[in-house]
VMD Tcl script that draws the C-alpha trace (Angstrom):
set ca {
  {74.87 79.14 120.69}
  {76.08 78.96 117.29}
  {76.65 81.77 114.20}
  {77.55 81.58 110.90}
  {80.36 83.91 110.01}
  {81.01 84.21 106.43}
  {84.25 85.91 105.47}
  {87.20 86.68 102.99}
  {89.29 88.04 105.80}
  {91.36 84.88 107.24}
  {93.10 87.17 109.99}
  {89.00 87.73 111.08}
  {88.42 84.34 110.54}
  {91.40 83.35 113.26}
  {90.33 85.03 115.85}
  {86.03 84.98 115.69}
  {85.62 81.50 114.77}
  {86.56 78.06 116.62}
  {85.76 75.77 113.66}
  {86.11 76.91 109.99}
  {84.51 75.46 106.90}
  {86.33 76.43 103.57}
  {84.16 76.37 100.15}
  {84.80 76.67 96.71}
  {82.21 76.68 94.01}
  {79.50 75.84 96.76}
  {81.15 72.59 97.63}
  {82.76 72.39 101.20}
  {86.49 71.94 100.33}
  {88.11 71.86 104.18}
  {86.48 71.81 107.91}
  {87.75 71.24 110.99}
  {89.41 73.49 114.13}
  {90.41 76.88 112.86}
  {93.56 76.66 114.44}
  {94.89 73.81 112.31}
  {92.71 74.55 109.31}
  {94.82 77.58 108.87}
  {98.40 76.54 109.81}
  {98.33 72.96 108.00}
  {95.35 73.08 105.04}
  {94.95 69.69 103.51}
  {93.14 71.47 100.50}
  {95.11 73.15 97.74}
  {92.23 75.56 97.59}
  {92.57 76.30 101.27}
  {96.34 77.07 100.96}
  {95.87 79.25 97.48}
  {93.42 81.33 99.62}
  {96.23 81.64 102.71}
  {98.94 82.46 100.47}
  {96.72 85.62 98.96}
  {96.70 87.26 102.30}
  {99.05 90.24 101.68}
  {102.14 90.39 103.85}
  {104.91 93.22 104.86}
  {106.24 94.33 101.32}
  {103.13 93.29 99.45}
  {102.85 94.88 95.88}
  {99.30 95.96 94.97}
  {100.63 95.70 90.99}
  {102.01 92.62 91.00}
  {99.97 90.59 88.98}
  {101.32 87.34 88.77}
  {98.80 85.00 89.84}
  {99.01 81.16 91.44}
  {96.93 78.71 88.77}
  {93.67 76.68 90.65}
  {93.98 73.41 91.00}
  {90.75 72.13 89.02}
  {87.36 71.67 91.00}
}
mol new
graphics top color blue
foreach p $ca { graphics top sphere $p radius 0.5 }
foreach p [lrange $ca 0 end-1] q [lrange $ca 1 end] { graphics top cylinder $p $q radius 0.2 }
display resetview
């Protein structure tokens, strides 16, 4: 059986899916095993979006913001 999950929420992501397919724009970016998707992305894209997740200490007001690597 197979389901397409779509999601924002990488912690979700980790633990629902087996494989993982990252877009941006509507082009497919990154794919391949969740697991190493999400500890060693080959896409800058991919990491941009992992380094959003908030962590211990995260400041809601703290704007500063990583630039996108162009499409």
């Amino acid at each position: 059986m197979a389901l397409v999950f779509v999601s924002h929420d990488l912690a979700v992501v980790r633990h629902v899916t087996d494989e993982v397919l990252v877009m941006r724009r509507g082009k497919v970016v990154e794919r391949g095993a969740t697991a190493r998707v999400l500890a060693s992305p080959d896409d800058p894209y991919t990491r941009l979006l992992l380094a959003s997740v908030p962590t211990e200490g995260w400041d809601p007001t703290d704007t500063a913001r990583t630039p996108l690597p162009p499409p």
